[in-house]
N, CA, C and O atoms as a Maestro MAE file, in Angstrom:
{
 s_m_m2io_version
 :::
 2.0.0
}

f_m_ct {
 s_m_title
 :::
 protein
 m_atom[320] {
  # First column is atom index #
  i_m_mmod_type
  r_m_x_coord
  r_m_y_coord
  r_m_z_coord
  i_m_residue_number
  s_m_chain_name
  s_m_pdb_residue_name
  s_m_pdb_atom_name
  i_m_atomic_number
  :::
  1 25 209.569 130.184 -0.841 1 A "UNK " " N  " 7
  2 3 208.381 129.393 -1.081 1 A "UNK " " CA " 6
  3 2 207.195 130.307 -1.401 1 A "UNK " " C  " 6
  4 15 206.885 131.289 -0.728 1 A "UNK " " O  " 8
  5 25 206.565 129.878 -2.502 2 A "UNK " " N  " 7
  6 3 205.423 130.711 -2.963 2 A "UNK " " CA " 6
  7 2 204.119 130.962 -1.882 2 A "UNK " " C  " 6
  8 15 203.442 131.990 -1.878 2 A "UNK " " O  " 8
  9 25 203.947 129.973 -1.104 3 A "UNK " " N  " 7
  10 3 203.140 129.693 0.097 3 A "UNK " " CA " 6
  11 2 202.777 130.338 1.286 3 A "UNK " " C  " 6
  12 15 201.838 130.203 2.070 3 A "UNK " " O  " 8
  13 25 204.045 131.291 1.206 4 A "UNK " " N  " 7
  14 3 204.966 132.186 2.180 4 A "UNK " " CA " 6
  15 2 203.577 133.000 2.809 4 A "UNK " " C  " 6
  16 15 203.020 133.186 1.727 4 A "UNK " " O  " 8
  17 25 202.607 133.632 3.859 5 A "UNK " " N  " 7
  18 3 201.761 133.979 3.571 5 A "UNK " " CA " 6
  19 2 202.148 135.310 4.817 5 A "UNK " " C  " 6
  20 15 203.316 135.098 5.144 5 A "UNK " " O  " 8
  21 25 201.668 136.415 5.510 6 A "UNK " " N  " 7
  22 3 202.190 137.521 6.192 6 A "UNK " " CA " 6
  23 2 200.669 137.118 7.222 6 A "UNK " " C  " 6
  24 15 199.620 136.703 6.729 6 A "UNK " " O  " 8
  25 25 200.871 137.337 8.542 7 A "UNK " " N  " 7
  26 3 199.902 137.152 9.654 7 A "UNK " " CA " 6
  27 2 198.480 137.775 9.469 7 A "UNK " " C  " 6
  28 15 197.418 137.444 9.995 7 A "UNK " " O  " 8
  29 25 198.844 139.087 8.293 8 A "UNK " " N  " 7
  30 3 197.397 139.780 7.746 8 A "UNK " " CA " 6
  31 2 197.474 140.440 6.520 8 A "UNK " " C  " 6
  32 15 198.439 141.174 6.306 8 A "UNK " " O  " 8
  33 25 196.480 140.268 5.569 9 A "UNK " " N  " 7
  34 3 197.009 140.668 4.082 9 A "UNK " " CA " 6
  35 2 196.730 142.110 4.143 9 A "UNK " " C  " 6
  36 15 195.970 142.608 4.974 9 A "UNK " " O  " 8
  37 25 197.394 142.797 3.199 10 A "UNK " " N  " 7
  38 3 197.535 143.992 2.973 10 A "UNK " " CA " 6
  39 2 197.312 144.416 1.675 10 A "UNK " " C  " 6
  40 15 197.957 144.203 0.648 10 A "UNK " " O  " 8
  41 25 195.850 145.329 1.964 11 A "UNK " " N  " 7
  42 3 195.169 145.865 0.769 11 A "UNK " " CA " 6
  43 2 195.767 147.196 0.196 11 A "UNK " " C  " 6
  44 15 195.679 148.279 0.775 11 A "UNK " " O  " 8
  45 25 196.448 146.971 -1.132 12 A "UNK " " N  " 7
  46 3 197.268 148.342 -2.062 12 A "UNK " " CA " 6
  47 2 195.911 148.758 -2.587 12 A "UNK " " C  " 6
  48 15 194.969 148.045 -2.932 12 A "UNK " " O  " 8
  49 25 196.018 149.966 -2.568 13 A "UNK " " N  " 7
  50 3 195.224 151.210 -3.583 13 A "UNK " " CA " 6
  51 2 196.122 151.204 -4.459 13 A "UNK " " C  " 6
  52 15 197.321 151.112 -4.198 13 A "UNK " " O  " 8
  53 25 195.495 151.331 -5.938 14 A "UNK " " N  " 7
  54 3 196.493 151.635 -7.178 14 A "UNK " " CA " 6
  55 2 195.203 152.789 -7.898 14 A "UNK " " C  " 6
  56 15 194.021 152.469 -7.780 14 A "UNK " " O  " 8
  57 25 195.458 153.663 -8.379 15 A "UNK " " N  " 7
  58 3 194.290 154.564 -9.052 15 A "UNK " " CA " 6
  59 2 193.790 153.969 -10.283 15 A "UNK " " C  " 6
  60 15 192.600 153.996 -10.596 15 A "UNK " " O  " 8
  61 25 194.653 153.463 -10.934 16 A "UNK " " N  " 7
  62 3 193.841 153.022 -12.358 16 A "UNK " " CA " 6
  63 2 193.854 151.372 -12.237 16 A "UNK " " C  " 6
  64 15 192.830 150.922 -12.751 16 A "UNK " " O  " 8
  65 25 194.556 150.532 -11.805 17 A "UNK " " N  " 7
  66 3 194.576 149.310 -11.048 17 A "UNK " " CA " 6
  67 2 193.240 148.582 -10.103 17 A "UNK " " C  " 6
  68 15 192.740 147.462 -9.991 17 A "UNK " " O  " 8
  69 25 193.044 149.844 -9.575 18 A "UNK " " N  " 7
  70 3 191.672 149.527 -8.639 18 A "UNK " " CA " 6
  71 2 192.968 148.485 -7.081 18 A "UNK " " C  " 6
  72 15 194.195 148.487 -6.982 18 A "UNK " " O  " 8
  73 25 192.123 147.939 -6.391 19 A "UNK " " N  " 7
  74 3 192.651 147.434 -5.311 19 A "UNK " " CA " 6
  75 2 193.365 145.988 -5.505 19 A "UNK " " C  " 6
  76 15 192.810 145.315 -6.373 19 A "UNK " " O  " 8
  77 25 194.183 145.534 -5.047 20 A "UNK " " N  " 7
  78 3 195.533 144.727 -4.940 20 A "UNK " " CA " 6
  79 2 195.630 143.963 -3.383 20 A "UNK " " C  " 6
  80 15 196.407 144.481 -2.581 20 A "UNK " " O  " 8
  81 25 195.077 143.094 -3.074 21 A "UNK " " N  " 7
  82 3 195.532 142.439 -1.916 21 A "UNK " " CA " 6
  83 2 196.691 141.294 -2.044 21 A "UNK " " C  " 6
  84 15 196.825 140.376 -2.854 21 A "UNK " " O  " 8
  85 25 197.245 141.587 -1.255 22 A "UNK " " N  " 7
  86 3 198.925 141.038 -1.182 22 A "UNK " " CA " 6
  87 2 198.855 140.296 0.153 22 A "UNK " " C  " 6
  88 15 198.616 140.962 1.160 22 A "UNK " " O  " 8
  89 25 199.025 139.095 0.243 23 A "UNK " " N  " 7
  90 3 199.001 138.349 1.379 23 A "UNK " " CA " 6
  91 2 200.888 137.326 1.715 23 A "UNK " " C  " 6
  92 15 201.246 136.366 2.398 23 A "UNK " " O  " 8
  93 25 201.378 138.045 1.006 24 A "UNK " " N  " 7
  94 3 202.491 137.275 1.218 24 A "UNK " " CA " 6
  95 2 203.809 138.024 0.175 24 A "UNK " " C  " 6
  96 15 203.327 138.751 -0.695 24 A "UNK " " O  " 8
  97 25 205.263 137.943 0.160 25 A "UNK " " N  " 7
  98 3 206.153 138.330 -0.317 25 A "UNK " " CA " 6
  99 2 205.854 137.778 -2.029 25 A "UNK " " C  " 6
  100 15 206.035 138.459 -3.039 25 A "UNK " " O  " 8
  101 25 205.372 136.409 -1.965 26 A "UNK " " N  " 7
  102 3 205.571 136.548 -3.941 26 A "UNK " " CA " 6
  103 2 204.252 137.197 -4.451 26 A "UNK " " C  " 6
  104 15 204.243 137.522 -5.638 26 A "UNK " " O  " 8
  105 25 203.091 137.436 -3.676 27 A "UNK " " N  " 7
  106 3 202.127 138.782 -4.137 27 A "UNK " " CA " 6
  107 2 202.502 140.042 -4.055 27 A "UNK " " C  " 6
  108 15 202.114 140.976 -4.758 27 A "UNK " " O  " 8
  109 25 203.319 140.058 -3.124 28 A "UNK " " N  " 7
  110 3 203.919 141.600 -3.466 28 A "UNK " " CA " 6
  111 2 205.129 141.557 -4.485 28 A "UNK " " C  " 6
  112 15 205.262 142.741 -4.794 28 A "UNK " " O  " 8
  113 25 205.849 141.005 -5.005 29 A "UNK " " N  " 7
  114 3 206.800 140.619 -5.813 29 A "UNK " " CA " 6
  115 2 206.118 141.146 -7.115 29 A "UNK " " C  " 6
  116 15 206.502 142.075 -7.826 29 A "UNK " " O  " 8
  117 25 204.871 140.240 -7.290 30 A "UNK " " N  " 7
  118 3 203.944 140.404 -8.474 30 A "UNK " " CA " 6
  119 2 203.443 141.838 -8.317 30 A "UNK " " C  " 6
  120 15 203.219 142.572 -9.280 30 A "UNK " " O  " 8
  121 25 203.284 142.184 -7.055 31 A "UNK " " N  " 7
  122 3 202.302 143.633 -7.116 31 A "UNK " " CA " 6
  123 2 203.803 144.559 -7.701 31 A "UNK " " C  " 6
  124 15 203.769 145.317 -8.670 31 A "UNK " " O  " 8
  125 25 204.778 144.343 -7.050 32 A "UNK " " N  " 7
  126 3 205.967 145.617 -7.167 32 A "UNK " " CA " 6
  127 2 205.981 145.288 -8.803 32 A "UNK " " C  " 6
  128 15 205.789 146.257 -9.538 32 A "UNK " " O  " 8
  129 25 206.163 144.180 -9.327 33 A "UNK " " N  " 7
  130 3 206.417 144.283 -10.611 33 A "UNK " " CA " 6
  131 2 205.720 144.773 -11.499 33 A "UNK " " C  " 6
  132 15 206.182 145.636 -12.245 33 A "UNK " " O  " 8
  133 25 203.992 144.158 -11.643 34 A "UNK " " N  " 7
  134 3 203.216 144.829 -12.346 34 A "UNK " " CA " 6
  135 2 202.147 146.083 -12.032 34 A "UNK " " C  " 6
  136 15 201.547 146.721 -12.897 34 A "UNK " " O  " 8
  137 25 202.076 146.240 -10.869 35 A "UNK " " N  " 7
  138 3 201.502 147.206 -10.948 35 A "UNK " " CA " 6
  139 2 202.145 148.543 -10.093 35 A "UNK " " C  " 6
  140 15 201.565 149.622 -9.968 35 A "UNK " " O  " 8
  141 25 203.520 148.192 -9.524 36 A "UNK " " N  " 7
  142 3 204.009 149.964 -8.879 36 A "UNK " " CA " 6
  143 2 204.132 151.206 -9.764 36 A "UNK " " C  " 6
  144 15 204.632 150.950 -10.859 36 A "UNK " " O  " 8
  145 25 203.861 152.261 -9.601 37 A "UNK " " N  " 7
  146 3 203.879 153.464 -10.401 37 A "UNK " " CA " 6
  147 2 205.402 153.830 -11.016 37 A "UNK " " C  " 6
  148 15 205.780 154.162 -12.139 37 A "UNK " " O  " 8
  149 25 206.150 153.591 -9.630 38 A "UNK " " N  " 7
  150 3 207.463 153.689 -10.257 38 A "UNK " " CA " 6
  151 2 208.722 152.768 -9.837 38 A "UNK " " C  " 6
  152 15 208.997 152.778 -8.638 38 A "UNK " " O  " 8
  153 25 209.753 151.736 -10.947 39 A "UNK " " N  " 7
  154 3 210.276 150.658 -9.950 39 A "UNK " " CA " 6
  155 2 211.932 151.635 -9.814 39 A "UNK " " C  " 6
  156 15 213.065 151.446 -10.257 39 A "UNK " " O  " 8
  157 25 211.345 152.602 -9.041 40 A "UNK " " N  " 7
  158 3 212.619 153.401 -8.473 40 A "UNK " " CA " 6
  159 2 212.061 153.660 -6.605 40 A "UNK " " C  " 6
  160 15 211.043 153.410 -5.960 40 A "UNK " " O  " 8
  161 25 213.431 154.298 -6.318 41 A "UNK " " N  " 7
  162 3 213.214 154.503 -4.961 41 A "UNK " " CA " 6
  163 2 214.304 153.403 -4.080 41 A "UNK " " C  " 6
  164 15 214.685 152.321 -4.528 41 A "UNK " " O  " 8
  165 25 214.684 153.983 -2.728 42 A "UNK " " N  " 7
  166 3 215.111 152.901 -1.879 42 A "UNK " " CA " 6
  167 2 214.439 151.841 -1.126 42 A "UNK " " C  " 6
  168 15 214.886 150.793 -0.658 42 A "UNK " " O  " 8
  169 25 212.801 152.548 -1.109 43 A "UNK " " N  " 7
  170 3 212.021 151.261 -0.437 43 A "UNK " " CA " 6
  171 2 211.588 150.500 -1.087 43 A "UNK " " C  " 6
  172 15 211.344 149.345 -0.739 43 A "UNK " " O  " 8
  173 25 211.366 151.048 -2.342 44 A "UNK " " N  " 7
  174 3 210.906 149.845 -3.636 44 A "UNK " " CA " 6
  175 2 212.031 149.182 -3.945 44 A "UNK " " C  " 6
  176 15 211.857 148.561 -4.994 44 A "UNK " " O  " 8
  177 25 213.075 149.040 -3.514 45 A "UNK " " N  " 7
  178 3 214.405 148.064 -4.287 45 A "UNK " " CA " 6
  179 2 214.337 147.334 -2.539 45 A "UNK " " C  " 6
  180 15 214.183 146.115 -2.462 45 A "UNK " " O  " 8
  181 25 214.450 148.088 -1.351 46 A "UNK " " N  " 7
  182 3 214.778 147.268 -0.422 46 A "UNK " " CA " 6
  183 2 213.133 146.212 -0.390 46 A "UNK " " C  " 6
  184 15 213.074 145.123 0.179 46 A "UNK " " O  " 8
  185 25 212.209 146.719 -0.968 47 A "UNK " " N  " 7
  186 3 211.221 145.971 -0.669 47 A "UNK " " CA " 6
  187 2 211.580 144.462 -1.266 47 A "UNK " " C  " 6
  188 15 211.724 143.348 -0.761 47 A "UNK " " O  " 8
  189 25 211.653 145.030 -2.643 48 A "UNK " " N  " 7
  190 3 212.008 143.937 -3.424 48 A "UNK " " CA " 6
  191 2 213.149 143.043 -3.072 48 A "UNK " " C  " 6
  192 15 212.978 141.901 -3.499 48 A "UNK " " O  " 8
  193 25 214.042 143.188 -2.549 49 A "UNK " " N  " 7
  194 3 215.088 142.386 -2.099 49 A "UNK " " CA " 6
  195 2 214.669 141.902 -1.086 49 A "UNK " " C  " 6
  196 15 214.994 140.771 -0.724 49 A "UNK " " O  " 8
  197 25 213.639 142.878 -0.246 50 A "UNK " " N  " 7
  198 3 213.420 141.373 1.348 50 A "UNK " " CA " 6
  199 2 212.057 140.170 0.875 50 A "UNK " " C  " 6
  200 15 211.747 139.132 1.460 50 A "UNK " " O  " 8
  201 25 211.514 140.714 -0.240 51 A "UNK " " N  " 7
  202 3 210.656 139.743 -0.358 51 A "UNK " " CA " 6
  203 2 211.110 138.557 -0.784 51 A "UNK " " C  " 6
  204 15 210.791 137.532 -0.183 51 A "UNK " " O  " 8
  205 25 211.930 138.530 -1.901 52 A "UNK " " N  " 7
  206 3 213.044 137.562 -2.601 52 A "UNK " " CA " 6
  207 2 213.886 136.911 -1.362 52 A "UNK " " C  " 6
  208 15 214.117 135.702 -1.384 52 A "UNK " " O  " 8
  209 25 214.259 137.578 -0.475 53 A "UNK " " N  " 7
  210 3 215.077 136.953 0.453 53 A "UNK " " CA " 6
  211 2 213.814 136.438 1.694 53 A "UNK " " C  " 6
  212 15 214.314 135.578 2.420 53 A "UNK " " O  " 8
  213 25 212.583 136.704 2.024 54 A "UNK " " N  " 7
  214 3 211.755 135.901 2.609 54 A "UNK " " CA " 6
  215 2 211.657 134.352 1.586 54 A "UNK " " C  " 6
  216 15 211.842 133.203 1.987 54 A "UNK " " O  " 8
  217 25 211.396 134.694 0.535 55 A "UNK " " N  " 7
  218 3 210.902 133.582 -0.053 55 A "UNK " " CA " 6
  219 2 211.972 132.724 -0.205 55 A "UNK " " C  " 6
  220 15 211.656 131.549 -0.019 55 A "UNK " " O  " 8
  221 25 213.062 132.903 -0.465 56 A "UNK " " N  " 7
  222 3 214.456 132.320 0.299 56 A "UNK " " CA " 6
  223 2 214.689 131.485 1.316 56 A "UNK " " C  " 6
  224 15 215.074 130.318 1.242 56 A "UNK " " O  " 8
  225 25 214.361 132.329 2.586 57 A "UNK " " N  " 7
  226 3 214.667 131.815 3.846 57 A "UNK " " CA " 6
  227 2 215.032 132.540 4.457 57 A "UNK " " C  " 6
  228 15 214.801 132.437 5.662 57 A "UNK " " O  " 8
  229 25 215.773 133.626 3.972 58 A "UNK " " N  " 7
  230 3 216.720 133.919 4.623 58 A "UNK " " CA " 6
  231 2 216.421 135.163 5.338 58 A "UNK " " C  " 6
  232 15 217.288 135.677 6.046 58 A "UNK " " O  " 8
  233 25 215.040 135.782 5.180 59 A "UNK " " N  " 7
  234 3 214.555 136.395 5.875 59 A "UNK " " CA " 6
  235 2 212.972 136.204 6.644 59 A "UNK " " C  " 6
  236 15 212.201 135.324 6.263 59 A "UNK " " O  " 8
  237 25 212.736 136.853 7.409 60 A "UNK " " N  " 7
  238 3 211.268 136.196 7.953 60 A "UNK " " CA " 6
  239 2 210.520 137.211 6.919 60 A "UNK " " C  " 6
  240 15 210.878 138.251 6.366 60 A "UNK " " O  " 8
  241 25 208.946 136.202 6.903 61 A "UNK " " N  " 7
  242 3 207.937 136.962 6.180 61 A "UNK " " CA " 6
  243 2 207.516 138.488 6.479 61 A "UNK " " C  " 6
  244 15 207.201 139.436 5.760 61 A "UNK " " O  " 8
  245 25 207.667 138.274 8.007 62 A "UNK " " N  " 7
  246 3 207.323 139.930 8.394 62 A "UNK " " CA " 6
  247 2 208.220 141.142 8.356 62 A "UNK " " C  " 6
  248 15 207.918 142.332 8.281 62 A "UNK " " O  " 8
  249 25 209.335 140.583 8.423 63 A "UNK " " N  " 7
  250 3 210.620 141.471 7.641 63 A "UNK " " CA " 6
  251 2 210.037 142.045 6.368 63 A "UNK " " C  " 6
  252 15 210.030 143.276 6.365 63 A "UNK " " O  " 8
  253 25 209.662 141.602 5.539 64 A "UNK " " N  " 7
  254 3 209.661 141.870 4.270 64 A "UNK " " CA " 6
  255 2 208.052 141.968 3.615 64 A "UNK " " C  " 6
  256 15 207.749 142.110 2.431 64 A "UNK " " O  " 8
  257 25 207.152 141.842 4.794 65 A "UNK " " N  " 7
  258 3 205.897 143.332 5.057 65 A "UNK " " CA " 6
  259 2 206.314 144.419 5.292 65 A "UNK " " C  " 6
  260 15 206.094 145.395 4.575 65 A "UNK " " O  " 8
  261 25 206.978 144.430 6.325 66 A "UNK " " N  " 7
  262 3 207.545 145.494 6.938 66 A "UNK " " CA " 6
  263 2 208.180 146.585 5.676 66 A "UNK " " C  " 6
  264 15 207.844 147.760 5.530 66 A "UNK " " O  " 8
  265 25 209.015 145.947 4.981 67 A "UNK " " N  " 7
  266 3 209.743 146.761 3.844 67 A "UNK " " CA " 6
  267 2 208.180 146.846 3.019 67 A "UNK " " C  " 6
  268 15 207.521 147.882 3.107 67 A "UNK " " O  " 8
  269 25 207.811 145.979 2.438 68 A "UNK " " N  " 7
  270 3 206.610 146.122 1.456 68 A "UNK " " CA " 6
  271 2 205.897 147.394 1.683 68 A "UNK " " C  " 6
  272 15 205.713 148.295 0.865 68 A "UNK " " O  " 8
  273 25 205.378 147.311 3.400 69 A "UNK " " N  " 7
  274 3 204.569 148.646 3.874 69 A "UNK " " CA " 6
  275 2 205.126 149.622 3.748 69 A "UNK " " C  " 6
  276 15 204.424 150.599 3.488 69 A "UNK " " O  " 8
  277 25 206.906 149.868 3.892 70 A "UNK " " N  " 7
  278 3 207.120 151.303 4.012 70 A "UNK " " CA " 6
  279 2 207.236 151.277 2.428 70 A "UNK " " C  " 6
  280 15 206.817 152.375 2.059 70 A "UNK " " O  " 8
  281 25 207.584 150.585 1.411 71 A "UNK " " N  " 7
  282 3 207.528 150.959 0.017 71 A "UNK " " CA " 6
  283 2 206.516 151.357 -0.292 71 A "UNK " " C  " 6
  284 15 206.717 151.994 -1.325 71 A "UNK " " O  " 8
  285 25 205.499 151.390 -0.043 72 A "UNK " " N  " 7
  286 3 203.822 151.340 -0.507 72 A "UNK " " CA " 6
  287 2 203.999 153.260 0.027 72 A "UNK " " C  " 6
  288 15 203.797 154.129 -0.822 72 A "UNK " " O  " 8
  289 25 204.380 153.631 1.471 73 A "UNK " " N  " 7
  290 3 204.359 154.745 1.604 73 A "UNK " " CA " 6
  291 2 205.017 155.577 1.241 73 A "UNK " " C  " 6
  292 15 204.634 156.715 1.510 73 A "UNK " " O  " 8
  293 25 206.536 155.386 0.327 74 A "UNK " " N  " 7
  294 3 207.235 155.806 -0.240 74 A "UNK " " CA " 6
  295 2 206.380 156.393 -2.003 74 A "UNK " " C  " 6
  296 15 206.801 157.376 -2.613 74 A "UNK " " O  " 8
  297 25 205.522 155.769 -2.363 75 A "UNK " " N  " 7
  298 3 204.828 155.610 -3.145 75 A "UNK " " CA " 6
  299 2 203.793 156.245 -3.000 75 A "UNK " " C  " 6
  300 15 202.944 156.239 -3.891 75 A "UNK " " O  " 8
  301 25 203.640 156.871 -1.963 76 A "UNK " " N  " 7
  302 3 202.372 157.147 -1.272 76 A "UNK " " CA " 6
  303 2 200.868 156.725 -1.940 76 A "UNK " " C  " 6
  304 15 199.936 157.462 -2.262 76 A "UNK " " O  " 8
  305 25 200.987 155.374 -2.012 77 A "UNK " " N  " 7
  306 3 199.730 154.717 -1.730 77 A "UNK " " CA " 6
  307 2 198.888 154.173 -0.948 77 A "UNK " " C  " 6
  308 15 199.255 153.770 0.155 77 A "UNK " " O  " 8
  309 25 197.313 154.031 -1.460 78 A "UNK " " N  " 7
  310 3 196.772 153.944 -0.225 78 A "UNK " " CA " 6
  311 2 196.718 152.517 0.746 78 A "UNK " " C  " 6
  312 15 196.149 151.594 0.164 78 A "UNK " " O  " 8
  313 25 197.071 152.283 1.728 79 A "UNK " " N  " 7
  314 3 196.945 150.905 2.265 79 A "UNK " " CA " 6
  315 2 196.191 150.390 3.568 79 A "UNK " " C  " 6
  316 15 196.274 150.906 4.682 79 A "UNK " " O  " 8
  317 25 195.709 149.676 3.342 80 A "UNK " " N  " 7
  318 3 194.518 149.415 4.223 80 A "UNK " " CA " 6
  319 2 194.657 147.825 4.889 80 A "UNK " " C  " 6
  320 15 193.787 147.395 5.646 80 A "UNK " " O  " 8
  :::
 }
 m_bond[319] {
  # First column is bond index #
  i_m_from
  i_m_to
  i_m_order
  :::
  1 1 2 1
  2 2 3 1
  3 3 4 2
  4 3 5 1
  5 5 6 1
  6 6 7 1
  7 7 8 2
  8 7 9 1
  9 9 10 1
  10 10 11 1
  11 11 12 2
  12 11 13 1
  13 13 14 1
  14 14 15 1
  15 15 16 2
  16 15 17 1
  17 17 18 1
  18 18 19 1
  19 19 20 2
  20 19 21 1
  21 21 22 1
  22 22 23 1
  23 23 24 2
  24 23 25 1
  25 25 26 1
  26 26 27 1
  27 27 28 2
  28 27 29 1
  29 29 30 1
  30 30 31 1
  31 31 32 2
  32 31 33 1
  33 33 34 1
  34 34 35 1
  35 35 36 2
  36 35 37 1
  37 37 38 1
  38 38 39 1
  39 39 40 2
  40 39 41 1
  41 41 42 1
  42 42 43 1
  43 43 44 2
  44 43 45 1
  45 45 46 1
  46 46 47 1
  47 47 48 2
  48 47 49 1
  49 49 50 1
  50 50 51 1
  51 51 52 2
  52 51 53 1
  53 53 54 1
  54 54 55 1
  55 55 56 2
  56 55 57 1
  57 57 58 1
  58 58 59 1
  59 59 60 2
  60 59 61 1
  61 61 62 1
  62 62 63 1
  63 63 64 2
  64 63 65 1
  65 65 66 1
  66 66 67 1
  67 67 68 2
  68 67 69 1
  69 69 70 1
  70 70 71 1
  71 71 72 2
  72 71 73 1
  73 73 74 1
  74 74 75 1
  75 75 76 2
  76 75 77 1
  77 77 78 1
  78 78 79 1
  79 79 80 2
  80 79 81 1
  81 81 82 1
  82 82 83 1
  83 83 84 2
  84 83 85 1
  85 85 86 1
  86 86 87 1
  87 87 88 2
  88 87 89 1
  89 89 90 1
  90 90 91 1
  91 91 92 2
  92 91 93 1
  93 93 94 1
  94 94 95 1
  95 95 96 2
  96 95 97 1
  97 97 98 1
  98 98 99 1
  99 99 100 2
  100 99 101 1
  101 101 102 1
  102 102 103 1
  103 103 104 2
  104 103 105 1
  105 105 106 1
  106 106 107 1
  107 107 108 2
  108 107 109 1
  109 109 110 1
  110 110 111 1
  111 111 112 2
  112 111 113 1
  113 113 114 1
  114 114 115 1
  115 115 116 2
  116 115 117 1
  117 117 118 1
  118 118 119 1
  119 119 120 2
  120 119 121 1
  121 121 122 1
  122 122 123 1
  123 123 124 2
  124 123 125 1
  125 125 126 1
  126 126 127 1
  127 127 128 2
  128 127 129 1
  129 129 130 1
  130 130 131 1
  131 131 132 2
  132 131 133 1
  133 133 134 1
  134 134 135 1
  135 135 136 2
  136 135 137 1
  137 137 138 1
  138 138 139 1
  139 139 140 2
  140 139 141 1
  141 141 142 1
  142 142 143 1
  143 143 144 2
  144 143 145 1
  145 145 146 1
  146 146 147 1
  147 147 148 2
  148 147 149 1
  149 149 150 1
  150 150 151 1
  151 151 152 2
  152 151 153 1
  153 153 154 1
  154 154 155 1
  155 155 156 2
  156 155 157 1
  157 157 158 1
  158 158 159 1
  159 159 160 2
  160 159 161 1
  161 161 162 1
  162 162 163 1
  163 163 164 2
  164 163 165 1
  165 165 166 1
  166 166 167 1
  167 167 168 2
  168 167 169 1
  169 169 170 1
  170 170 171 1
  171 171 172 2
  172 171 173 1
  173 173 174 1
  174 174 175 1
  175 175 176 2
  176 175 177 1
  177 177 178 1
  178 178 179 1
  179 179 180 2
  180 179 181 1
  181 181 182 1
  182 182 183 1
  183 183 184 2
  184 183 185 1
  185 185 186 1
  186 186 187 1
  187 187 188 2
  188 187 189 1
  189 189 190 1
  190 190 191 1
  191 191 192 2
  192 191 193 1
  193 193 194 1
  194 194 195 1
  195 195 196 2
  196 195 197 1
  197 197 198 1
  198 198 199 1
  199 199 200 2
  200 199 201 1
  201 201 202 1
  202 202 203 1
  203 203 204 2
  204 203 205 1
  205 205 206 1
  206 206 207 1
  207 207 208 2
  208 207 209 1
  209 209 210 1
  210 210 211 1
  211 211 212 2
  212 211 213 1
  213 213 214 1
  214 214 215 1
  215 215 216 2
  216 215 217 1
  217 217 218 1
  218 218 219 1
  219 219 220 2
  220 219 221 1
  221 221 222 1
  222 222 223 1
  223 223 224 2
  224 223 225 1
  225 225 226 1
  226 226 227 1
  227 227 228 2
  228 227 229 1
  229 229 230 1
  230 230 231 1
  231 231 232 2
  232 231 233 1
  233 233 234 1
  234 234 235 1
  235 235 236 2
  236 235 237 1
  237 237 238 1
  238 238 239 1
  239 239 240 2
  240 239 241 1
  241 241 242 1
  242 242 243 1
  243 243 244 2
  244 243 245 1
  245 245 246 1
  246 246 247 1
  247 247 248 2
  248 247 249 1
  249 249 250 1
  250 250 251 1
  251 251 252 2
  252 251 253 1
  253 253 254 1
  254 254 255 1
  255 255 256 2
  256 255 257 1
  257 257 258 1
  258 258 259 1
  259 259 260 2
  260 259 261 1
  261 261 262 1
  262 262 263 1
  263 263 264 2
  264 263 265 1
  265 265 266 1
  266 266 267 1
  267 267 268 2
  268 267 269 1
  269 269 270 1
  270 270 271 1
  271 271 272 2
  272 271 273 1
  273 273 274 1
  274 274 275 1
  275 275 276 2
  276 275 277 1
  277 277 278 1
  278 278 279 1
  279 279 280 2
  280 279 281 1
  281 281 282 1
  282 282 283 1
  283 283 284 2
  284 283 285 1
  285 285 286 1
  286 286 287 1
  287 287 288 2
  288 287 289 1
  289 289 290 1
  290 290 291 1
  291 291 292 2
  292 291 293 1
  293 293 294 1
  294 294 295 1
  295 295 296 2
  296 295 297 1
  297 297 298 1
  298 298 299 1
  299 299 300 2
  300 299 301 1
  301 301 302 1
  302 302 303 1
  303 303 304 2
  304 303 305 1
  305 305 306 1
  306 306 307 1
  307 307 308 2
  308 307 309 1
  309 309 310 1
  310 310 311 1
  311 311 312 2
  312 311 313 1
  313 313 314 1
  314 314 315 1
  315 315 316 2
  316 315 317 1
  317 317 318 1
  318 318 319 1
  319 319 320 2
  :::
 }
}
């Protein structure tokens, strides 16, 4: 469900992007797609798969912060 929302949104730093607040798995879906630096890595694919599977069901929303956040540091971007 697009609705899906995480207990506190989470502000991405992107350098040429400027800032990105993501309040839920299909904003980060949108953030991993259009604006990640690179769509490689294991936390950027597991991110992407728990967000798809929150918005599913089949995982909880904070599961798939949880992945979002460590992808973001895999990336080493800034998050606030």
């Amino acid at each position: 469900m697009a609705t899906e929302r995480w207990n506190g949104p989470i502000k991405v730093g992107f350098d040429e992007a400027g800032a990105h607040t993501v309040n839920g798995p299909f904003d980060a879906l949108a953030c991993l797609a259009e604006h990640w630096p690179t769509a490689r890595g294991l936390q950027y694919l597991k991110a992407r798969s728990a967000c798809r599977a929150a918005l599913d069901g089949r995982k909880s929303v904070e599961e798939a912060r949880e992945e979002f956040m460590a992808a973001a540091k895999e990336a080493k971007l800034k998050v606030h």
